[in-house]
Each structure stands twice: as C-alpha cells, then as structure tokens.
Backbone as numpy.savetxt, mean C-alpha at the origin, in Angstrom:
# Nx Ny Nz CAx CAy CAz Cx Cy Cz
15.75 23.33 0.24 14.75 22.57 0.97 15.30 22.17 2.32
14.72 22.16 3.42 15.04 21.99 4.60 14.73 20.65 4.80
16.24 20.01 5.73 16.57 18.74 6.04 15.23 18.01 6.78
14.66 16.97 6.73 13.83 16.22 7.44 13.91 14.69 7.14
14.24 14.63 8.84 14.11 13.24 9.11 13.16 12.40 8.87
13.56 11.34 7.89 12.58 10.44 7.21 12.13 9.13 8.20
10.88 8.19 7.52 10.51 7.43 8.61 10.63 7.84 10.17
9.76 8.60 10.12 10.26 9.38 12.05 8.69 9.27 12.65
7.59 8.61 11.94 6.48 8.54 12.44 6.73 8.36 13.67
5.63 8.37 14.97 5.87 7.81 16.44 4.68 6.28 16.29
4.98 5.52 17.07 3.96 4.65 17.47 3.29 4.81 18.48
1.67 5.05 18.15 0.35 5.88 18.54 -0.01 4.57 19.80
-0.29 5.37 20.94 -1.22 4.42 21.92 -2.49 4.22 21.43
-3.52 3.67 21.52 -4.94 3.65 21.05 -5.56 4.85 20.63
-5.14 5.37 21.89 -6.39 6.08 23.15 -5.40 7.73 21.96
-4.05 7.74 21.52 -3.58 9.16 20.58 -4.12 9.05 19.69
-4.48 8.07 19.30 -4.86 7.81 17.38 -6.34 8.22 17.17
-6.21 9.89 16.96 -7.40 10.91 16.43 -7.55 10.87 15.00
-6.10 10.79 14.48 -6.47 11.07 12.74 -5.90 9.84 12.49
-6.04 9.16 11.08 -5.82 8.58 9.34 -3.88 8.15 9.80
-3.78 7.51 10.45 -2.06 6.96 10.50 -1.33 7.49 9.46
-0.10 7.91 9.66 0.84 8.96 8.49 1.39 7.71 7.77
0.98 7.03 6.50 1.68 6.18 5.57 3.45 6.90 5.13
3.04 8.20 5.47 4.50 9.07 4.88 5.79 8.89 5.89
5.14 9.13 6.79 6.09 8.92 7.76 6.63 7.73 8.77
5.56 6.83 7.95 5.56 5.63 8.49 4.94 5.23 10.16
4.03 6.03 10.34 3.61 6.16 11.71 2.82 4.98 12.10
3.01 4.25 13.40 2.11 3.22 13.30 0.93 3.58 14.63
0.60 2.36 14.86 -0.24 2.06 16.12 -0.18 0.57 16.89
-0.24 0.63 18.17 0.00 -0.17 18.77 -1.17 -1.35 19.26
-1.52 -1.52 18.02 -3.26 -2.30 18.03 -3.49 -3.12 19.37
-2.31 -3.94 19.22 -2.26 -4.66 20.15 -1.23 -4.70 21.02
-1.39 -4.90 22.42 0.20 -4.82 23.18 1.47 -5.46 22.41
2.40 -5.45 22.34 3.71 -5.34 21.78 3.76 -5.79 19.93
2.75 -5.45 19.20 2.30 -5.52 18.13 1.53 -4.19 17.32
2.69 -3.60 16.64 2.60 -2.40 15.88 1.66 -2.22 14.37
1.11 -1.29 13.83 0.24 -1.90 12.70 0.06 -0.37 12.08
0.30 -0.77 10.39 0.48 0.70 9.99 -0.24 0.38 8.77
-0.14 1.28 8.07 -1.20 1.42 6.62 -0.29 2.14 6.09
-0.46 2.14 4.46 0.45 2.96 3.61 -0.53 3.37 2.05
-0.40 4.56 2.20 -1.64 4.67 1.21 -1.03 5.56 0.23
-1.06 4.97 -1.55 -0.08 6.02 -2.26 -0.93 5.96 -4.18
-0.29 6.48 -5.22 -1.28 6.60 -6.09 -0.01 6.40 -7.19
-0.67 6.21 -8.37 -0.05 6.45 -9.62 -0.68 7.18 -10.82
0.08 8.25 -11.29 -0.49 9.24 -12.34 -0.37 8.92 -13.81
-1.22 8.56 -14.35 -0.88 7.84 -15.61 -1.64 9.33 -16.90
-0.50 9.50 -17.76 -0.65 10.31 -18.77 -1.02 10.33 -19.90
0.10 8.55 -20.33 -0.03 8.83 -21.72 -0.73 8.14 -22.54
-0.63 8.28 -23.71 -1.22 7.99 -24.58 -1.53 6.87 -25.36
-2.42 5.81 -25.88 -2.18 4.58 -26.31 -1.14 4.49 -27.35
-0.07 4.62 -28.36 0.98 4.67 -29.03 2.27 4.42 -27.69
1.55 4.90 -26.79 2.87 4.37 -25.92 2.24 3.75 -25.21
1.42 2.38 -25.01 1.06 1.81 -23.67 2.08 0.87 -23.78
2.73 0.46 -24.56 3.79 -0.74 -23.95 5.11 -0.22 -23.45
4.97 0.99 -23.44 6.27 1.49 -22.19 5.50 1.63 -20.68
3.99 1.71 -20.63 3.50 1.43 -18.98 2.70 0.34 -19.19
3.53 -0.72 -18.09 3.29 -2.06 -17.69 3.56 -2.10 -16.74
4.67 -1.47 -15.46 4.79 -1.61 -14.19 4.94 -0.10 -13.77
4.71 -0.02 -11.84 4.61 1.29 -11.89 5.19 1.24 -10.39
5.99 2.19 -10.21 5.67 2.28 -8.89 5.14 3.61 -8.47
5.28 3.15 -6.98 4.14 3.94 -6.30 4.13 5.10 -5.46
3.64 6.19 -5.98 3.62 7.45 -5.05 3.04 7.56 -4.12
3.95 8.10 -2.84 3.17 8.10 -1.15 3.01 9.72 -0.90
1.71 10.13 -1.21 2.53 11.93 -1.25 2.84 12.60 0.12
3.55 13.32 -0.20 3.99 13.92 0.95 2.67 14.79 1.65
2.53 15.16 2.85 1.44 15.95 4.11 1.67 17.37 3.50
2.77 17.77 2.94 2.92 19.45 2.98 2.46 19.56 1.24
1.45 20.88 1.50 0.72 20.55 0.32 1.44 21.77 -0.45
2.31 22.64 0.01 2.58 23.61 -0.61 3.79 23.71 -1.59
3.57 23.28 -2.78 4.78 22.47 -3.96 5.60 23.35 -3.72
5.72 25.14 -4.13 6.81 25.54 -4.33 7.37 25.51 -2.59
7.19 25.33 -1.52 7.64 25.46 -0.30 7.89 24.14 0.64
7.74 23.07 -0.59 7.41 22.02 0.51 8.56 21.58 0.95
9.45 21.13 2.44 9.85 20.53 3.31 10.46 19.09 3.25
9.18 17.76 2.73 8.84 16.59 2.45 8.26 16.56 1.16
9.46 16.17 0.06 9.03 15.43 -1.21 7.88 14.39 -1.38
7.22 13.80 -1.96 6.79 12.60 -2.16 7.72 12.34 -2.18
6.95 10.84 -1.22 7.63 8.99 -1.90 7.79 8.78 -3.03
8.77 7.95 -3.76 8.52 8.06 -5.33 8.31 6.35 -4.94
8.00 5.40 -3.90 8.10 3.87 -3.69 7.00 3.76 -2.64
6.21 2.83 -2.97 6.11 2.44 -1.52 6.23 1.42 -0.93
6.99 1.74 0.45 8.26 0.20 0.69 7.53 -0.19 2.39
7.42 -1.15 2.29 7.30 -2.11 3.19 8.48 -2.12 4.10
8.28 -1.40 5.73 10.12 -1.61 6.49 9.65 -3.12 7.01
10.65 -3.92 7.21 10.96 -5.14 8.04 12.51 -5.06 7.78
12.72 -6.05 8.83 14.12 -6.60 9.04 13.74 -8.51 9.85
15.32 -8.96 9.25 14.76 -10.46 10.24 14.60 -10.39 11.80
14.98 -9.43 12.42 14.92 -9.26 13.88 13.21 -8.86 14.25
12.90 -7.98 12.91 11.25 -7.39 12.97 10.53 -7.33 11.74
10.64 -8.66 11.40 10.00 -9.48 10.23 7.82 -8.08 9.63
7.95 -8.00 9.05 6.53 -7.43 8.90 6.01 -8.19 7.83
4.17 -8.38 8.34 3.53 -9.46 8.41 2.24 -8.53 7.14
2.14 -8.68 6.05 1.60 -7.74 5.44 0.18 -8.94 5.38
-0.86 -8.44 5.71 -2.68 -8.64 5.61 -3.71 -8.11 4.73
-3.36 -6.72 3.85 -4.43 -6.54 3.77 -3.87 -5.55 2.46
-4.39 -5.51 1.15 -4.01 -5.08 0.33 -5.71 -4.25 -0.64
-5.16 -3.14 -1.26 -6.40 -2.54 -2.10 -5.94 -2.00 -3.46
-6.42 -1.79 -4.27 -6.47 -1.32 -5.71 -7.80 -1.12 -5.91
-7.68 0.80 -6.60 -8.84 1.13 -7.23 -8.38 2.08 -8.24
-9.30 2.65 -9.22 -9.22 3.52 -9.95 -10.11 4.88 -10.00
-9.41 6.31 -9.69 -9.62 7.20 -8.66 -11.01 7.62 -9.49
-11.89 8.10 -9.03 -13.51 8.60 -9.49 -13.63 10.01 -8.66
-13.76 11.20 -9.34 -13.63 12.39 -8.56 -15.29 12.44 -7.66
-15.22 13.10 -6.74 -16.56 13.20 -5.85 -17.13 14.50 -5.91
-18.35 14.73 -6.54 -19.14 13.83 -7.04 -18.22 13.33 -8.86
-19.38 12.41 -9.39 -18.23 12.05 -10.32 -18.18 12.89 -11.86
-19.33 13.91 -11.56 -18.86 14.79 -12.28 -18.09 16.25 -11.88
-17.59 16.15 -11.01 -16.50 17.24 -10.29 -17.34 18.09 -9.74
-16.91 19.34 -9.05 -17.64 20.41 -8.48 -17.54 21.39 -9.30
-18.73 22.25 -9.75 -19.03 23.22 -10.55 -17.65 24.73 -10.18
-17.21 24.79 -8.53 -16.63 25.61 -8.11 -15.36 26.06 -8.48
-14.91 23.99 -8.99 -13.52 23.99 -9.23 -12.80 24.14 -10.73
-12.66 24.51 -10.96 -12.58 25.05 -12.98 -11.71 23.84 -13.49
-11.24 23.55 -12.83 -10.36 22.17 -13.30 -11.23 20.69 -13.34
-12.13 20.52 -12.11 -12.67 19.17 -12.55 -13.78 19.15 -13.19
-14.09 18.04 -13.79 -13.36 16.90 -13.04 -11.97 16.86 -13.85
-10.90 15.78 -12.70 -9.63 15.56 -13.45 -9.41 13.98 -13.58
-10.00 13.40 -13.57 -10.03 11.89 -13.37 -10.35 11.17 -14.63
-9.85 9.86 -15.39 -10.25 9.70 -16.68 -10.18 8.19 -15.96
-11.08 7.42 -17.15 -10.75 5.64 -17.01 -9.54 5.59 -17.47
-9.01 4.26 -17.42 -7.73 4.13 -18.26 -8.36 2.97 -18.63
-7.32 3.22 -20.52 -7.07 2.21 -21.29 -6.80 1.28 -21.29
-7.28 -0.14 -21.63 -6.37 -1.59 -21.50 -7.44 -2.11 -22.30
-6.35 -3.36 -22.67 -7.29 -4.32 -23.15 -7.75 -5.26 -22.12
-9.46 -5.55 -23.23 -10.29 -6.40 -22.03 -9.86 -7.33 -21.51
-9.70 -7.58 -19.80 -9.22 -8.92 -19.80 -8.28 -8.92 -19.32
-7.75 -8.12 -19.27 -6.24 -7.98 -18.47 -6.53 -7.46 -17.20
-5.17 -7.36 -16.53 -5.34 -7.21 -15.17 -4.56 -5.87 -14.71
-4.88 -5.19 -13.01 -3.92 -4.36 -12.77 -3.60 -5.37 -11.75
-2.53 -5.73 -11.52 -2.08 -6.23 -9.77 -1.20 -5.35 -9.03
-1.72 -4.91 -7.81 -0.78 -4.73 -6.99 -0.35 -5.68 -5.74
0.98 -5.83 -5.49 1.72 -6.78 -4.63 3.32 -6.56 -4.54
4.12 -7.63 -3.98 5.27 -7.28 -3.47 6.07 -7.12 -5.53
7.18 -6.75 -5.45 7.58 -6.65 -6.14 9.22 -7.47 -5.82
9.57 -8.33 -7.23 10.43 -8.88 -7.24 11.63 -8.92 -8.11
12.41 -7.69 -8.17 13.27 -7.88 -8.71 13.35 -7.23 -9.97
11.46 -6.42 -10.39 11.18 -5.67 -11.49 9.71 -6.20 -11.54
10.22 -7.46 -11.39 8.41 -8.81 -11.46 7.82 -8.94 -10.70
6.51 -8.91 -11.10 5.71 -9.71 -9.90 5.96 -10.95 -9.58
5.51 -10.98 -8.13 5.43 -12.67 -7.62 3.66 -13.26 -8.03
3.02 -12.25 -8.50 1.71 -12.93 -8.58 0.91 -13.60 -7.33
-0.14 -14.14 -7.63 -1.23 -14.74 -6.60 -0.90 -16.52 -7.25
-0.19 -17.73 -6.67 -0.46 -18.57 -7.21 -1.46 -19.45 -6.89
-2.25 -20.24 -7.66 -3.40 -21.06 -7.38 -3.53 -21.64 -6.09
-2.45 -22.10 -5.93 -2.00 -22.86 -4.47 -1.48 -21.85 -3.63
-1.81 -21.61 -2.56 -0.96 -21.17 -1.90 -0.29 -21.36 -0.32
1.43 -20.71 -0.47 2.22 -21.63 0.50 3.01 -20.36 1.47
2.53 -19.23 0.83 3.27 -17.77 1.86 2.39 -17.01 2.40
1.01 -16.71 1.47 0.53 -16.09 2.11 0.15 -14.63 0.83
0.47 -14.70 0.05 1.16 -13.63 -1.10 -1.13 -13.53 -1.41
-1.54 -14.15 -1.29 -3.09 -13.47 -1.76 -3.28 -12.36 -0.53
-2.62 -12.62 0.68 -2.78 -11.11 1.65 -2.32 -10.20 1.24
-1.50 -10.10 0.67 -0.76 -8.97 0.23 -0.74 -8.49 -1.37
-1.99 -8.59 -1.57 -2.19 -8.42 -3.25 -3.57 -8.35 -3.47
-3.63 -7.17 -4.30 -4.78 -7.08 -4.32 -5.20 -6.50 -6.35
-6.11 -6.80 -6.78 -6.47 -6.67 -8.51 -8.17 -6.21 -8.74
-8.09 -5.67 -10.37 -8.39 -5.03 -10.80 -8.89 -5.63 -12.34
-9.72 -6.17 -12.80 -9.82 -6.68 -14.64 -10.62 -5.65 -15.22
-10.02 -5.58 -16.66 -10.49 -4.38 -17.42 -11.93 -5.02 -18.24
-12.72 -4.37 -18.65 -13.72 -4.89 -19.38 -14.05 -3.36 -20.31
-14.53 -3.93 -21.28 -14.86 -2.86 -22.45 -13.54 -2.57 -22.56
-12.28 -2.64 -22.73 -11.53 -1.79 -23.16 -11.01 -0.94 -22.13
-11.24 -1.01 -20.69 -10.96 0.37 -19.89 -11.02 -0.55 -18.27
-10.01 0.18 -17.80 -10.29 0.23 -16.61 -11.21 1.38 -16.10
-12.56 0.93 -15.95 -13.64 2.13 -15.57 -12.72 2.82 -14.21
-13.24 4.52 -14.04 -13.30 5.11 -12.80 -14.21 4.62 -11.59
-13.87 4.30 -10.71 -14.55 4.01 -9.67 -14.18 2.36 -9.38
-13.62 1.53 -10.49 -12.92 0.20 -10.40 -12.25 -0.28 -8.83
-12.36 -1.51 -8.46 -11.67 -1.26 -7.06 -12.14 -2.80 -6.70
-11.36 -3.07 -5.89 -11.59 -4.43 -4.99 -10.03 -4.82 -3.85
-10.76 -5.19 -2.92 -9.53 -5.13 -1.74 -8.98 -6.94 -2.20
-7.89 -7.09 -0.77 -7.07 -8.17 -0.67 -7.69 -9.48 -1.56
-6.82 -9.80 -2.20 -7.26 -11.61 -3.16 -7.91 -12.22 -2.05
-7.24 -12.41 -0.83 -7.60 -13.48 0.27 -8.52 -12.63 1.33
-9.01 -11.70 0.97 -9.73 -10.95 1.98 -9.06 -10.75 3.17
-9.47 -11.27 4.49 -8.34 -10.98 5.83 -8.33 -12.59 6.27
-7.15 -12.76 6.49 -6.12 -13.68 6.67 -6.19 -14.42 7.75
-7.81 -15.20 8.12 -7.74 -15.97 9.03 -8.23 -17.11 9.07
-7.98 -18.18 9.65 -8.60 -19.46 9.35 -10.00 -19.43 9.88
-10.99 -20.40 9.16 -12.61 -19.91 9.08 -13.05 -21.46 9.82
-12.31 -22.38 8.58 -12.78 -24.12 8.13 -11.58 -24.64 8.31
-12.14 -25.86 8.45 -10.89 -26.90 7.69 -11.77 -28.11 7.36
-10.75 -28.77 6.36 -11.52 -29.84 5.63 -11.71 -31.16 7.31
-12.00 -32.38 6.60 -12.13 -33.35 7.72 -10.37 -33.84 8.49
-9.64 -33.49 7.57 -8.40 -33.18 8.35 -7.36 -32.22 7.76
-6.78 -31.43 8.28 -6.03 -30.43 8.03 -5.19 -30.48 6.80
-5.13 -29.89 6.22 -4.73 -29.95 4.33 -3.75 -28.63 4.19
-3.20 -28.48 3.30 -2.26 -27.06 2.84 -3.75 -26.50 2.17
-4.70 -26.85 1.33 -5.85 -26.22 0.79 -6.66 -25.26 1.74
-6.36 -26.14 3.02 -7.20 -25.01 4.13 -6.34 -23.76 4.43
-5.37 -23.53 4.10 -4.73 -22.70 4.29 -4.72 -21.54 3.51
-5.27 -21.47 2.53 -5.20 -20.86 1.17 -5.05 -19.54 1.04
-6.37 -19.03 1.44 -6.10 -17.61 1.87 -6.30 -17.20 3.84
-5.66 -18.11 4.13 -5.11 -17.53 5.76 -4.33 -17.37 6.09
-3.06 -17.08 5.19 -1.57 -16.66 6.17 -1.57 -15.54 5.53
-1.00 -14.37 6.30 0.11 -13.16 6.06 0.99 -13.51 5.10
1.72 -12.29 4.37 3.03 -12.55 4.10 3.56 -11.64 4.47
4.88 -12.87 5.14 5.98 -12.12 6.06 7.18 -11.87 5.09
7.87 -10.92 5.05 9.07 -10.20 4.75 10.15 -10.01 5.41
11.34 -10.34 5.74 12.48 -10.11 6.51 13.18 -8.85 5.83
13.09 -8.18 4.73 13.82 -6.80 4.27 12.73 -5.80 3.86
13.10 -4.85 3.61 12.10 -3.72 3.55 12.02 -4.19 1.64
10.88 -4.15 1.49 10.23 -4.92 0.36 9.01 -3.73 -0.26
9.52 -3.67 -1.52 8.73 -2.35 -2.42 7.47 -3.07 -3.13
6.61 -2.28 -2.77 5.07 -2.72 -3.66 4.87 -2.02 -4.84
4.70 -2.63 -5.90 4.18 -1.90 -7.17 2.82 -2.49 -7.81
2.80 -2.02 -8.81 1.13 -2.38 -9.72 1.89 -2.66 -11.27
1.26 -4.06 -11.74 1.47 -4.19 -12.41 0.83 -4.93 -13.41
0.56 -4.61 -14.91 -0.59 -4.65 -16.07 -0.09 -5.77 -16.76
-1.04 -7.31 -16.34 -0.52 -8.64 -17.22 -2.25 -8.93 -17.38
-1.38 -10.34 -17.66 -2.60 -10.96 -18.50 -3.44 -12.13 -17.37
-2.91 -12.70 -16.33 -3.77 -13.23 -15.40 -2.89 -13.50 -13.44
-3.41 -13.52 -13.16 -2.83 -13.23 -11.75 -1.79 -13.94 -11.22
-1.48 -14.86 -11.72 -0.69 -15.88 -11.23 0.90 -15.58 -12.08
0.66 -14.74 -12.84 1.75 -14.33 -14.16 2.84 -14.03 -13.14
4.06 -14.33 -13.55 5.32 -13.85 -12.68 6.00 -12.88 -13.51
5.70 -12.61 -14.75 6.49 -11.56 -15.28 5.04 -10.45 -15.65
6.14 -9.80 -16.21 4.87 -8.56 -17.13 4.34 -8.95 -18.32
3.17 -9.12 -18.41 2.57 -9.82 -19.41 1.72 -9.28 -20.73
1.19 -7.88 -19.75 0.19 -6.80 -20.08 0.15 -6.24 -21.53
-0.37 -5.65 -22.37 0.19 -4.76 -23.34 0.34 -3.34 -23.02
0.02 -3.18 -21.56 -0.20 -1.55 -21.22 -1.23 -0.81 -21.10
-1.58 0.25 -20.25 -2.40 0.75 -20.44 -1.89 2.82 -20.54
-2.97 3.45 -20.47 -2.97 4.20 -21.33 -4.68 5.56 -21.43
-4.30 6.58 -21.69 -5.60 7.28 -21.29 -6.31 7.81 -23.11
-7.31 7.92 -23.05 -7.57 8.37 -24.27 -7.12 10.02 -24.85
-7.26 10.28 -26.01 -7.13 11.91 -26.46 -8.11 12.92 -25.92
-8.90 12.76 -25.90 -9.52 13.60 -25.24 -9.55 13.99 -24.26
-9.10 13.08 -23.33 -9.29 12.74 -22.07 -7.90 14.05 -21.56
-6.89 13.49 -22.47 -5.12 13.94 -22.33 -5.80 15.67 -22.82
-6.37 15.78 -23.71 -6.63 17.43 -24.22 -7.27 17.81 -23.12
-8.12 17.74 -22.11 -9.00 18.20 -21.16 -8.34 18.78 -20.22
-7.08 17.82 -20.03 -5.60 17.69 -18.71 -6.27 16.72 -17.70
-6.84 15.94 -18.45 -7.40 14.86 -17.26 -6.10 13.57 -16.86
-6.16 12.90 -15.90 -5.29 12.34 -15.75 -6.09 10.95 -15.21
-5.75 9.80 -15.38 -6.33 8.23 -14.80 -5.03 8.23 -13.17
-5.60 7.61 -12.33 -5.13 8.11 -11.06 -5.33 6.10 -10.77
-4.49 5.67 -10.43 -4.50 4.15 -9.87 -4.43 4.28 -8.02
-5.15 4.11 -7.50 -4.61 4.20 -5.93 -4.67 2.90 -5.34
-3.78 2.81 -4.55 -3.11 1.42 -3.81 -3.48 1.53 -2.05
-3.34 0.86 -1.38 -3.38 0.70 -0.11 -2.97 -0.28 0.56
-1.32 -0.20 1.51 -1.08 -1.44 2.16 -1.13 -1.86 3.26
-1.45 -2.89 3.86 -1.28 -2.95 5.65 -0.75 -4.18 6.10
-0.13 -3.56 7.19 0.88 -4.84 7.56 1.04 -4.51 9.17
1.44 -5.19 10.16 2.10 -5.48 11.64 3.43 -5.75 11.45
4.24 -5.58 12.76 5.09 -5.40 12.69 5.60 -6.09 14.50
6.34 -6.76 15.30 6.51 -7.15 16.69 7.01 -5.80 16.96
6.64 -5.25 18.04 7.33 -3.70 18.54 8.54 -4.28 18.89
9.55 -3.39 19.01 11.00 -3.30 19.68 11.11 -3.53 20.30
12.00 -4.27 20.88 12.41 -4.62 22.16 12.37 -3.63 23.40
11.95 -4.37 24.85 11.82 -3.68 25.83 13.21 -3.24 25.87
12.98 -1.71 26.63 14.59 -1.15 27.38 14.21 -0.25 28.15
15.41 0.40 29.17 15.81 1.02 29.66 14.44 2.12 30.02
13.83 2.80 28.91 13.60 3.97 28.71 11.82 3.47 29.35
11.10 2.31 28.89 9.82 2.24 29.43 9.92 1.71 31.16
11.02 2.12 31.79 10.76 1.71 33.20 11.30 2.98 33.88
12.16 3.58 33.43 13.38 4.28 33.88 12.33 5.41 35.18
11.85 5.90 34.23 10.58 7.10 34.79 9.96 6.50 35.96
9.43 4.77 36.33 9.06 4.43 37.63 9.56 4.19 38.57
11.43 4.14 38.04 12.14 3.89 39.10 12.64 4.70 40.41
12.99 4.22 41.45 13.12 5.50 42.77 14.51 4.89 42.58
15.59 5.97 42.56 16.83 6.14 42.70 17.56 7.20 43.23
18.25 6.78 44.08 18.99 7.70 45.16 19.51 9.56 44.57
19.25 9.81 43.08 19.99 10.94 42.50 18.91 11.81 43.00
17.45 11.47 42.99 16.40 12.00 43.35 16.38 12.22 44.47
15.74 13.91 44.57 15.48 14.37 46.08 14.73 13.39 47.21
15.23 12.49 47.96 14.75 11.50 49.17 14.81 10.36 48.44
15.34 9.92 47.56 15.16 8.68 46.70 16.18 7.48 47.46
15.83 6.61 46.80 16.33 5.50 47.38 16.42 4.16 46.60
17.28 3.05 46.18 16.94 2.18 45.54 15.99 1.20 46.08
15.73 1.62 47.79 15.16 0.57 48.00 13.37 0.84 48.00
C-alpha cells in the first residue's frame, strides 16, 4: 500500500468549497475570518446476533476512506473518529447527529441484486444510542444541568418496539449553541443548551447503548440484528456526524511574503 500523508486536508476559502468538506482528511473551511470549521461524518456496521448483544454496547467509529477501490486502495478507513485540538487550538465542538441508515428508496433498487442491505437493529425498548465525546471507554453523557456544553456535542436515538427502526435519527441534544433568553436575571439555567464543548486534546467520539442519557457508564444490554435479517447479508448501519471550529493558526511569514517588494527581485526595493 502506498505511503499517504494523513490529516493533510487544506483549509478551503469560501469562494473553493464546491464539494461535501473531506471528514477523512480532515479538511476544513474558513467560515469565518481566522476561524476554521470542519464536519466529520463516519458509520458503524453492526452484525451480530442477539446471543451476543452484551458484547456490543460501545462502538467506535468508522470514517471511510474517498478511495473506493478495496483491493487497490491507498487510504484505509478511519477505524475512530477523533476530534484534533490542542490547548494552543482548543476545538469548539456545536453540532452533533445520530441516525440509523434506511437504504433509498427503502426498499432498495430493483438493479442492485444485493439491496436492500440495511436492517433495524435490536434493543430493548427504552434504551438509548448516544453518541458524544468519549471518556476513557465511558461516556460523559448529557447531564440535566449543564456546565460545558457536552448537549452540543451529543447527539441520541430511543428504541421503541424492540428496535431501533431504519430511518431513526435526531441531531444535537442542545440543537445549535446559542443564547435565545434569559430569565429576569442571568442564571447557569440560561445557559443550558448554549455553550460549545471545548477540548484541549484530540478527543475520540463513540456511540454508546445505555439506559438514559445522563448515564456515565455503559448501561445498555446491547443491541443486535435479527436472523433473518443476518441470512439475507443485511447489515444495521448506525451513522454519526460531528462539527466543530477550530481558531486558525497563527499568522506568519508565508501570508505576506508574496506582497512584499524586496531588493532580490528584478527592480525591487525594500522601500
């Protein structure tokens, strides 16, 4: 397999950004002057069978790779999908999604001999999928109160009948992250769902199957696809979506250099 430089996305001026931002390569955009903003969009393939749902309770998350050609490909999948920051370039995560994949149309195309390939998945009623930061193996959950910001960056899923139906889905706990109200004087309650959460290290998102949102461990009994579903070669498909900003890099050298007149140049001059 031939060497390629990872995270090598470029950061897009407005006016470049024709296609869907590369989550793979980490490519951003420069939404706003010195404020970078990227999306990361990745899935999870769930197989097995209910006899084993209490070995899947957490998951992480596949970012697939652009090169679609398996035996030739270049760029592996992501087997994570990680959030970059550092404390110098803290990233400010806003906007979080979870759904459960529904082929289009949702009974597949007559053309394709394989679909549909998409199944509900198994769970018991009542439980949850969350996706959000991941801590250590655990979730941090959505807590009632909140003091970081963690409903921006998390987003869920409740099973009913027994299944997470196909087509299941709902974006960010806190929707987008801005102040609307405030009470008759400023409270931590008004705050609730209006902050970001910021990250100082590159911080991995997973999905994970408990029993109510606020849960800090794994709580879930698992989920799981039916027999039939597994005899068909159908597969339950979880897809995630993250977004976050980022402060661009520091000015240097390189965004002036090109306007400068310096004497090396034919008639140049410093002055």
């Amino acid at each position: 397999m031939a060497t390629y430089k990872s995270n090598a996305g470029a950061i897009l001026q407005p006016g470049n950004q024709i296609n869907k931002l590369s989550g793979y390569n980490k490519e951003g955009v420069q939404g706003w002057p010195g404020i970078e903003l990227f999306e990361q969009v990745g899935y999870i393939k769930v197989t097995n069978l209910t006899a084993d749902k209490a070995s899947f309770k957490s998951f992480n998350i596949t970012v697939p790779s652009p090169d679609r050609r398996v035996s030739d490909r270049v760029r592996d999948d992501r087997t994570s999908l990680v959030v970059s920051a550092s404390s110098d370039r803290p990233a400010y995560v806003y906007g979080a999604s979870i759904a459960i994949a529904q082929d289009v149309p949702s009974g597949g195309l007559p053309s394709f001999p394989a679909s549909p390939i998409t199944a509900d998945l198994g769970a018991t009623t009542g439980e949850i999928l969350l996706l959000g930061p991941d801590n250590s193996g655990n979730p941090l959950g959505v807590p009632s109160t909140q003091l970081n910001g963690l409903a921006a960056a998390s987003s869920s899923i409740t099973a009913a009948s027994s299944a997470f139906a196909q087509g299941s889905a709902d974006t960010t706990v806190g929707d987008f992250p801005a102040w609307t109200s405030v009470s008759s004087s400023i409270a931590t309650a008004d705050a609730a769902n209006s902050m970001m959460y910021k990250v100082t290290a590159d911080t991995t998102f997973k999905v994970y199957n408990l029993n109510a949102i606020a849960n800090t461990t794994i709580t879930g009994d698992g989920v799981f696809i039916s027999s039939d579903d597994s005899d068909a070669g159908k597969a339950a498909y979880i897809v995630c979506r993250v977004n976050y900003l980022r402060p661009a890099a520091a000015v240097s050298w390189s965004d002036v250099s090109s306007f400068v007149d310096f004497a090396s140049q034919v008639g140049g001059t410093d002055s």
